[in-house]
N, C-alpha and C positions, 0 to 999 in steps of 0.2 A: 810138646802138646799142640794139638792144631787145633786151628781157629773155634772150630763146634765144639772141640771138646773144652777151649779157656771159656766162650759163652756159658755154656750149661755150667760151669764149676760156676761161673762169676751169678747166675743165677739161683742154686743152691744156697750161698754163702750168701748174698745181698736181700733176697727175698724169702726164704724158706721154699723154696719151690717144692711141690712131692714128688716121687718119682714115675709117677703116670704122667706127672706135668712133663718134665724134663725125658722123659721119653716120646712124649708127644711131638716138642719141639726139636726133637733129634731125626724122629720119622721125616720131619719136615724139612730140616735144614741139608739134611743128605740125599733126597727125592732133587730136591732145586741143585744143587754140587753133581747130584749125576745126570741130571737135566744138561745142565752147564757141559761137561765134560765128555758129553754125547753129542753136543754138536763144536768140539774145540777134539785139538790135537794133546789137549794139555791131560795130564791124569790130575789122580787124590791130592798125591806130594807136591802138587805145584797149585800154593795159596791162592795164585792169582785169577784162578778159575772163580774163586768166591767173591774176592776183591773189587775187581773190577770185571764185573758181567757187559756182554754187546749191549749197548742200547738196543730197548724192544724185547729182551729175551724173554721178559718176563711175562708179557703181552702178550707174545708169542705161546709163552708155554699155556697161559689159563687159556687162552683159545682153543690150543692142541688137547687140554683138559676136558673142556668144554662141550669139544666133541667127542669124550670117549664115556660122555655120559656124566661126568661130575658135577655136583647141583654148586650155586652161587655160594652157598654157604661154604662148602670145602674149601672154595677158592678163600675167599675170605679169610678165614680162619687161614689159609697159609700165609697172608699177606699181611696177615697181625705176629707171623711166628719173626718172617722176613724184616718188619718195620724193627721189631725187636733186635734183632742180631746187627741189622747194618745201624741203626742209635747206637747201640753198645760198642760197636766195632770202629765207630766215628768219634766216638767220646774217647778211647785209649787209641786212637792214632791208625789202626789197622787202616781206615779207609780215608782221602780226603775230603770225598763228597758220599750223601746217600745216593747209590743204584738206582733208587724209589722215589726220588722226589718225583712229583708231579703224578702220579702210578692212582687212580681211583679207580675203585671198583661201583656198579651201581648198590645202591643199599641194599641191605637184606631186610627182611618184611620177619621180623620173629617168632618163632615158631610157639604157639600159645601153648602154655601146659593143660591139661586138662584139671580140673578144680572143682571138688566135692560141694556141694552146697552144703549151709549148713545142716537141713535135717539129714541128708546124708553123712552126715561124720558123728552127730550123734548117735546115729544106727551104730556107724561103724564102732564107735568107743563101746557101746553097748552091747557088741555079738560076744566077746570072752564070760565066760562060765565063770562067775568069780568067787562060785561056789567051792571051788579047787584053786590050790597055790597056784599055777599053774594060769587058771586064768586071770588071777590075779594078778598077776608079773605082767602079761599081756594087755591089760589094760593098762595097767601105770603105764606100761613104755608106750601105746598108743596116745592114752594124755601125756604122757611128756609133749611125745613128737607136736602134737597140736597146740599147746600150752608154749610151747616155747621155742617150734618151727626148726627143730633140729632136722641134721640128716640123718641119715639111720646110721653113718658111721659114727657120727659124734654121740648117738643115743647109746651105741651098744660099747663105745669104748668108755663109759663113764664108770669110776672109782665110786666107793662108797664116801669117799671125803670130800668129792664134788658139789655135795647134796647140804644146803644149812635152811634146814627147814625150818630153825627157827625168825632167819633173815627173809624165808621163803625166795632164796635165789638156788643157782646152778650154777657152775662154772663149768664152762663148756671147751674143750680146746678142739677149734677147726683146722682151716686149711692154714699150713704152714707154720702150724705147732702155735697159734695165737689162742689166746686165752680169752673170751668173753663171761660175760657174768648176764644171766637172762630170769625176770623172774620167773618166777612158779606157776604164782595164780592159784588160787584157794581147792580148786576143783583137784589140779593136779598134786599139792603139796599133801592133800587128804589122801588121794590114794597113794602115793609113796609111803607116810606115813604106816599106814594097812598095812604093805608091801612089807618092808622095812622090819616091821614088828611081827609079824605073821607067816608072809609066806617066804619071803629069802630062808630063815630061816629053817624053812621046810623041805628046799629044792635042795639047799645045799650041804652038803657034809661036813664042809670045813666057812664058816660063816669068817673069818676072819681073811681070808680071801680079799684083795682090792676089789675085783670087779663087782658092780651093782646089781647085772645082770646074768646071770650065770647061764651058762648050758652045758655042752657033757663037760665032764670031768673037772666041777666048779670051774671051770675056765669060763670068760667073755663069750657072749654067746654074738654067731657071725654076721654080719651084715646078710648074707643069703639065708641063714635060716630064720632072720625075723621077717625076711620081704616073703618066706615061706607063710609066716604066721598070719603077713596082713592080708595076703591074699584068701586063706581061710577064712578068715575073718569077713574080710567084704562079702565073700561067698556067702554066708551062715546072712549076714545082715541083706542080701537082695541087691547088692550096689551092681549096676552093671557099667556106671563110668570106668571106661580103661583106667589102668592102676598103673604106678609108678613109684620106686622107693622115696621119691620127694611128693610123692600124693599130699600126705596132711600136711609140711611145709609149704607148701604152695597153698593149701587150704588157707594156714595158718596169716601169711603174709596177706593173700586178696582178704580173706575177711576183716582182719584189723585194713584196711585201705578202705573198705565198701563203709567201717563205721567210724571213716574220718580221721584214722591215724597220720603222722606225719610220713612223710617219705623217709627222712633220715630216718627218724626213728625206725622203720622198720629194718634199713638199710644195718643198724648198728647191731637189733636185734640175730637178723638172718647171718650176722660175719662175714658180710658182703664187701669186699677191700675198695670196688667202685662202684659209683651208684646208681653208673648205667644197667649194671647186671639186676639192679634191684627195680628200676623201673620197667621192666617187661609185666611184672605184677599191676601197672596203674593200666597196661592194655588188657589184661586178664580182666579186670573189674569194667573197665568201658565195656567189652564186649558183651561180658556177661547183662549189664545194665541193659545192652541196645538187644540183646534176646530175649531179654524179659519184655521191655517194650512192645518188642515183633510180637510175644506170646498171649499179651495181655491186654495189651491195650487195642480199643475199638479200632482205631484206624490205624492199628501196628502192623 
């Protein structure tokens, strides 16, 4: 087994990693190895192309990158996959020193999601017809997302045993099969209730089915055909803020921040493993704050 492939296995096993992840960082680690190997006499089979790189190579290569059009961010992000592999590779012996010591990159400026105000998401929870099962199921799972800042893959892969409406929580299993518990919220636990009693029963043939959410053939219904459902949805409601399958997630997160939530706390809610990933939401909320400012106030 070589070097890339003991990482990603010690990756899988030690973290849960999924396999977008560890595909990602395999795109990355084999890009750099034939980087390497494109400028040495050495091939694949000889380890010490990874081991021990020329000082600068690395330098060298995001420069070469740099100029062939690559934004700060890619580089970045390879240099988070790199920092990983030479720790890990340093920790079991492969290497005696990091490659990377000293290696900074200039910061990256994060890229703001876009963020429903709240009368906007009210619209949006209000466009399904909930006059038909149908639009019923579609609202629940939009108050889910918003109630409780899921992603659409954790909304649609939900069981009917994950739901304890009388506790008014969710259990929710994220990224790397981790399990959270999120409440409900009264708004939300009312329309699953509906749901649950009404119209599941309606959509589906065989009710005794795991999944919550059904689509063809009682099976889970997919991540693309619910990002299908929201964009309908925004359409029928007037939203013209660009959409995203984490749209009410992010809704979710900045508005609990605009009314004083804790950072952790929202950090434990979203299944966020650190809590840098969770703080781009307190620049979502500034910003939003200093455009309101700009919009409203006399001398804004």
């Amino acid at each position: 087994m070589d070097l890339i492939d003991a990482f990603l296995d010690a990756l899988w096993l030690e973290r849960g990693a999924s396999e977008h992840t560890l595909a990602a960082y395999r795109r990355d680690l084999e890009a750099w190895r034939d980087t390497l190997e494109a400028d040495s006499a050495q091939s694949a089979s000889d380890e010490s192309v990874l081991v021990a790189p020329p000082p600068g190579a690395l330098v060298s290569w995001f420069d070469a990158r740099r100029a062939e059009g690559y934004q700060l961010r890619s580089n970045a992000r390879l240099l988070s996959t790199l920092r990983s592999f030479y720790r890990w590779a340093r920790l079991y012996g492969h290497v005696a020193n990091d490659p990377l010591a000293g290696i900074r990159l200039p910061p990256v400026r994060p890229n703001l999601p876009n963020v429903l105000d709240e009368d906007e998401v009210e619209r949006l929870l209000a466009a399904p017809d909930t006059a038909t099962p149908l639009g019923v199921r579609d609202r629940t799972m939009l108050e889910l997302l918003y109630a409780c800042g899921l992603r659409v893959s954790e909304l649609v892969g939900l069981s009917v045993d994950a739901i304890n409406l009388r506790q008014g929580v969710v259990r929710v299993r994220g990224k790397g099969d981790k399990d959270r518990l999120v409440p409900l919220g009264e708004e939300a636990g009312h329309w699953l209730e509906r749901y649950i009693d009404t119209a599941r029963p309606a959509l589906m043939q065989d009710t005794t089915r795991a999944a919550l959410f059904p689509g063809r053939g009682d099976k889970s219904m997919t991540r693309q055909t619910f990002w299908y459902r929201i964009k309908a949805h925004a359409l029928r409601a007037g939203i013209d803020t660009p959409l995203s399958p984490h749209t009410l997630r992010h809704a979710f997160a900045t508005h609990l921040l605009n009314h004083g939530a804790n950072l952790r706390v929202v950090q434990l809610l979203l299944g966020h493993s650190d809590l840098s990933t969770t703080q781009i939401y307190t620049h979502v909320a500034q910003a939003r704050l200093e455009q309101l400012h700009a919009d409203h106030h006399p001398r804004g």
